[in-house]
Structure formats: C-alpha cells, structure tokens
MIPA-71387 format. One line per 5 residues: number of its first residue (from 1); for each residue x, y, z of N, C-alpha, C. Coordinates in nm, 3 decimals, decimal comma. Atoms other than C-alpha are relative to their C-alpha. Example, Ala and Ser with C-alpha at 12.3 -4.5 7.8 and 13.67 -1.06 7.14 Angstrom:
// residues 2
1> 0,089:-0,119:0,000:1,230:-0,450:0,780:0,090:0,120:0,000 ~ -0,082:-0,119:-0,006:1,367:-0,106:0,714:-0,077:0,109:0,073
***
This chain:
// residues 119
1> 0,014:-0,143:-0,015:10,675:9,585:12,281:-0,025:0,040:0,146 ~ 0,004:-0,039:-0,100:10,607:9,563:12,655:0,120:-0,013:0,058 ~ -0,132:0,014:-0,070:10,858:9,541:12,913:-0,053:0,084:0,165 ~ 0,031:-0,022:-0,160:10,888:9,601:13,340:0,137:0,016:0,016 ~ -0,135:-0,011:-0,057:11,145:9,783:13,484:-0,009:0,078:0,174
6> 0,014:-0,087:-0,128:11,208:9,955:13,821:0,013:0,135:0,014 ~ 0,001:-0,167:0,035:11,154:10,322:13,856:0,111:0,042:0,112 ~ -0,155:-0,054:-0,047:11,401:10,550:13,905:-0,078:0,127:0,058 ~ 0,043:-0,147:-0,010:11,318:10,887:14,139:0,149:0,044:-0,001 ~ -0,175:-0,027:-0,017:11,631:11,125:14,145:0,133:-0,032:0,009
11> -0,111:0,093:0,062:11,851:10,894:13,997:0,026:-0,093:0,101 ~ -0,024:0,127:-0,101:11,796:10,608:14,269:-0,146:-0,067:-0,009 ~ 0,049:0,128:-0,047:11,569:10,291:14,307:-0,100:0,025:0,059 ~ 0,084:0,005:-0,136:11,242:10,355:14,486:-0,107:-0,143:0,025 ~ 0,042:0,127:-0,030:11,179:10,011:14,464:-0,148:-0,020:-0,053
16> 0,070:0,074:0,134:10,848:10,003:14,227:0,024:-0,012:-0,093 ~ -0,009:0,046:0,104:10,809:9,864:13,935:-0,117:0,040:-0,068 ~ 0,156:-0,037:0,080:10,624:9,976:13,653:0,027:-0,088:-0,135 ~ 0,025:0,043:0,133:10,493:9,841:13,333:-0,037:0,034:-0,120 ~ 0,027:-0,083:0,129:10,521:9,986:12,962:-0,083:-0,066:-0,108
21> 0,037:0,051:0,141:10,322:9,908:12,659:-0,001:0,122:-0,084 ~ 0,047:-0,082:0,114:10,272:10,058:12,329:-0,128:-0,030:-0,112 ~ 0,126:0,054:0,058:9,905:9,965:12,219:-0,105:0,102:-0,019 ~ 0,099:-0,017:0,036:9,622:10,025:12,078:-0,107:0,103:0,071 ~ 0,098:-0,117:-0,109:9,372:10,308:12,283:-0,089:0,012:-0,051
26> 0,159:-0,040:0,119:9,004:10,249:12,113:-0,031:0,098:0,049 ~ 0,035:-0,060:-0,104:8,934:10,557:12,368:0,043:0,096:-0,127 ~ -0,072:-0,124:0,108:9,167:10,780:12,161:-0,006:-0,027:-0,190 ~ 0,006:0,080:0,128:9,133:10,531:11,847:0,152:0,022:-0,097 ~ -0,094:-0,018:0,049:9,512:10,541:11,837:0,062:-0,071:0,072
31> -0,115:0,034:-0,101:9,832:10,376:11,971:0,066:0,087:0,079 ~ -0,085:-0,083:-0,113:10,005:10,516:12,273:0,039:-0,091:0,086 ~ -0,040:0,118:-0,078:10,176:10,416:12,527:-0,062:0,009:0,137 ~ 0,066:0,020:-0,108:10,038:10,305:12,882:0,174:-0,067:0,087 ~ -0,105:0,037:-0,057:10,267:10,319:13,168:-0,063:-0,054:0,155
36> 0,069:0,043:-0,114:10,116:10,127:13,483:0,058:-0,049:0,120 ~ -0,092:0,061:-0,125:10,274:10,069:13,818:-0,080:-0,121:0,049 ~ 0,066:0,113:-0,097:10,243:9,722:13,973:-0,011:-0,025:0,124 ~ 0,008:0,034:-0,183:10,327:9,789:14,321:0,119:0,044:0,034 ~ -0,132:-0,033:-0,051:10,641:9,823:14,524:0,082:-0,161:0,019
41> -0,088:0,191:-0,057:10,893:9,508:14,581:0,031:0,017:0,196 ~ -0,036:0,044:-0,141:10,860:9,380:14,914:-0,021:-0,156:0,030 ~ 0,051:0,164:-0,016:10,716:9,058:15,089:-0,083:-0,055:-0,050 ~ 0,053:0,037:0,053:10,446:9,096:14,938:-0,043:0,028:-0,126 ~ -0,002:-0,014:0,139:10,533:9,161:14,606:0,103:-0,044:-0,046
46> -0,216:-0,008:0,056:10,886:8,997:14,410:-0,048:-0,020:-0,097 ~ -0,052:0,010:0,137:11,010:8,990:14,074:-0,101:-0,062:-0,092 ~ 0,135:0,096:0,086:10,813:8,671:13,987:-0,157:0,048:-0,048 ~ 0,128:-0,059:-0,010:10,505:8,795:14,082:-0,042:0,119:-0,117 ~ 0,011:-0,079:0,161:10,599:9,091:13,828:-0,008:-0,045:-0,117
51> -0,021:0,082:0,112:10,653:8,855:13,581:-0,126:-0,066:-0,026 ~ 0,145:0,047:-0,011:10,316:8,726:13,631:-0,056:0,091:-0,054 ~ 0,089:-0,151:0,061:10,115:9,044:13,590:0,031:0,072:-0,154 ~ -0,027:-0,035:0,103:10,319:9,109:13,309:-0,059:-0,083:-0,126 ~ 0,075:0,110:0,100:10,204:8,807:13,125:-0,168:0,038:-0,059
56> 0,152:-0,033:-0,018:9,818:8,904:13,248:-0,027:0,130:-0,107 ~ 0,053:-0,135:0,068:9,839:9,254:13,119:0,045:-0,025:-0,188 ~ -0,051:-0,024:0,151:10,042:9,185:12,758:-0,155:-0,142:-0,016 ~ 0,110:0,053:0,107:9,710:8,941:12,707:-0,120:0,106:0,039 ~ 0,122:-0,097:0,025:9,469:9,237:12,807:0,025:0,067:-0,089
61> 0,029:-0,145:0,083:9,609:9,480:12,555:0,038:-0,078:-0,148 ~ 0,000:0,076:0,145:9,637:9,199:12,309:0,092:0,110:-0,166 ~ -0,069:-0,058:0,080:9,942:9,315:12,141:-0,050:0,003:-0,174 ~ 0,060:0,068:0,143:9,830:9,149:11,796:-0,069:0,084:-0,042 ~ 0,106:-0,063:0,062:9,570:9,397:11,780:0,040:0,118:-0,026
66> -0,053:-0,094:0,043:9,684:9,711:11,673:-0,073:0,116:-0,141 ~ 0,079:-0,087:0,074:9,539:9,972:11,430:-0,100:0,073:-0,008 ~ 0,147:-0,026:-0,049:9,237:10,177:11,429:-0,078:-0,090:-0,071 ~ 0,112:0,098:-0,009:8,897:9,992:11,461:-0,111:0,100:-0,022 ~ 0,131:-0,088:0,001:8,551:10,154:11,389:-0,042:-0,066:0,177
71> 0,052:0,032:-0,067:8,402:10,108:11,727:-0,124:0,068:0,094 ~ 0,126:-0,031:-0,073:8,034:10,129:11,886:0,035:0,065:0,115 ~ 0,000:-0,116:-0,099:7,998:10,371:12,178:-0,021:-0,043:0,133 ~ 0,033:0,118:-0,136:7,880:10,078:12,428:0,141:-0,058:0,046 ~ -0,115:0,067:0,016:8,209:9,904:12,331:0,100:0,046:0,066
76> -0,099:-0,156:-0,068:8,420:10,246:12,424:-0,004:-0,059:0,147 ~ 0,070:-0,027:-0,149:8,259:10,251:12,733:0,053:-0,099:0,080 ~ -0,049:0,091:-0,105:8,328:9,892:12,850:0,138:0,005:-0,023 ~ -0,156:0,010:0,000:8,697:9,908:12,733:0,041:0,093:0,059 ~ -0,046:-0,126:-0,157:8,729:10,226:12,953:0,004:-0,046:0,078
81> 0,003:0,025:-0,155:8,606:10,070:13,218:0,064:-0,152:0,060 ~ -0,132:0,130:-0,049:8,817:9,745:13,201:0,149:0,017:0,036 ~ -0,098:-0,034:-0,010:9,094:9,960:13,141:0,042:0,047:0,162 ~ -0,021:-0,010:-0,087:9,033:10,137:13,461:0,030:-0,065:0,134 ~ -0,022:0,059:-0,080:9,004:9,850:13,606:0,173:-0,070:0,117
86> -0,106:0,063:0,027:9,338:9,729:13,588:0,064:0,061:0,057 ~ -0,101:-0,122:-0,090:9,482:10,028:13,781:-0,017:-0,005:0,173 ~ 0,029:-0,018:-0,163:9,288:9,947:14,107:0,007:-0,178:0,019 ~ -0,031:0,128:-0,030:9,446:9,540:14,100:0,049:0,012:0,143 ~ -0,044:0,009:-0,118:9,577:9,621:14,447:-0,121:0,069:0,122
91> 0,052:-0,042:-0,072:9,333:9,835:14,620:-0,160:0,068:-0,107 ~ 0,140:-0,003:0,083:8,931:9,835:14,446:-0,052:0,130:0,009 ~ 0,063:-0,180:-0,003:8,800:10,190:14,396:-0,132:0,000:0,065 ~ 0,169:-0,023:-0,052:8,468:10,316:14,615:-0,085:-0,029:-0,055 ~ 0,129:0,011:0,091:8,121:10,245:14,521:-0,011:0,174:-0,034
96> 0,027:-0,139:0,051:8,085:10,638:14,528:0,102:0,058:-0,143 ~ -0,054:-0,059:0,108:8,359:10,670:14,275:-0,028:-0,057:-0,103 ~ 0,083:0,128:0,140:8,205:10,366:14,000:-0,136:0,069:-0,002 ~ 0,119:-0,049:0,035:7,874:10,559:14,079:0,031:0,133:-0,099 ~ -0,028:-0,168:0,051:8,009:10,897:13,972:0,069:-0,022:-0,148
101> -0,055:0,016:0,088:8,219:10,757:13,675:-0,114:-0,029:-0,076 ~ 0,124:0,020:0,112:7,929:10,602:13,528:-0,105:0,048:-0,001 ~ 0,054:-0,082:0,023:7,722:10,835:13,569:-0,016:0,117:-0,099 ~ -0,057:-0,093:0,125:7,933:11,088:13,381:-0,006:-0,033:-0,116 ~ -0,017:0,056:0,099:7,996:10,821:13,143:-0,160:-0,033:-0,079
106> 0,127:-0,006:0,081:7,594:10,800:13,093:-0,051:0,085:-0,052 ~ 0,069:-0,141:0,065:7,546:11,178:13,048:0,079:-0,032:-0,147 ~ -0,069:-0,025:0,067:7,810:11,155:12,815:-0,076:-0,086:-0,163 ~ 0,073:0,048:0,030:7,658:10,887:12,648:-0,125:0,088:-0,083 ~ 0,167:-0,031:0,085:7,329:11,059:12,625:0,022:0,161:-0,131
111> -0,092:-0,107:0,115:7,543:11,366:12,430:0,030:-0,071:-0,099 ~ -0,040:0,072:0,154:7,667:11,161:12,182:-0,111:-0,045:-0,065 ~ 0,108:0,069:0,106:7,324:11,024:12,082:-0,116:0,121:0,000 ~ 0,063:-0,087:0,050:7,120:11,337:12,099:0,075:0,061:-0,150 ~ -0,042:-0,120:0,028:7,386:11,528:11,920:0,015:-0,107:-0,205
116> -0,022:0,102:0,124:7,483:11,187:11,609:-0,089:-0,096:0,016 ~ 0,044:0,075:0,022:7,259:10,979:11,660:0,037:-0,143:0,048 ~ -0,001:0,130:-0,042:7,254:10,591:11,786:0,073:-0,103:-0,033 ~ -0,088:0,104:0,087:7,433:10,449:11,536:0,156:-0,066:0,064
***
C-alpha cells in the first residue's frame, strides 16, 4: 500500500521524491493517507537511499496494523510525537518549537482529564 515516486510541479520533475501510505492515524482513530517528502535527489540523496527510508517508514506505520484501536491519551500523545518526528529526518526542529508543542499538548491533556476523566 506504500509506494515513492517523484513529484511532479506543473507537469515537470522537481526532482523530490515523496512517500505515500494509507494507514492507520490513532490521532484521528482512522485510516488516511500520509504523504511525506524525503528530500530532493542529488549527491546527497539517490534512489537507493529512497529505497532505504522507504523500508524504515513502511515498518513505522506497521502496515499489518490497521483498524481502529481503543487508545489511552498518553499513547496519542507519544504516537503524535513520533509521527512528527519523522518529518524533521533531515533537519531537527528547535528546542523552542518541542517546548511549545508540548506544552500545548499538556494543556490539552489537562482538558481532556478535567472535562472525562483519567481513564
């Protein structure tokens, strides 16, 4: 269900490559699809190398798994933030922007357990 092809702008080649899946989203607690660029092809990026990452990512979204899941609110949280991870493989996001994400992600947090409870 995944696959890597090269993107097209205005019907020509701009030489990245992106990567499709159709998995699982405990976030949304649905399948969708995720479209993720790996980079551009140059010296220090070829084909292979795509072929690599491709391998890496079809075992993060663990095709196999599929369907909705009941899942804890801690759980959410870290699969967000693995997910996000996966977008900054070339260039690591600020400490000010991991402070501010999880920050949000703790108010948010503390909403969901005033409002349902802990469970």
């Amino acid at each position: 269900m995944s696959s890597i092809y090269k993107r097209k702008r205005n019907g020509k080649n701009d030489g990245y490559v992106m990567y499709s899946i159709y998995a699982y989203d405990p976030l949304k607690n649905k399948k969708r699809y995720f479209n993720i660029t790996l980079g551009k092809i140059g010296p220090t990026l070829t084909w292979d190398d795509c072929l690599k990452q491709k391998k890496e990512l079809d075992r993060v979204f663990d095709i196999k798994k599929g369907g909705k899941q009941e899942m804890q609110l801690n759980k959410a949280i870290t699969t967000y933030l693995k997910h996000k991870m996966i977008h900054f493989n070339v260039k690591p996001p600020k400490n000010s922007s991991m402070k501010l994400q999880n920050y949000h992600l703790d108010k948010f947090k503390e909403i969901i357990v005033k409002r349902y409870g802990s469970g």
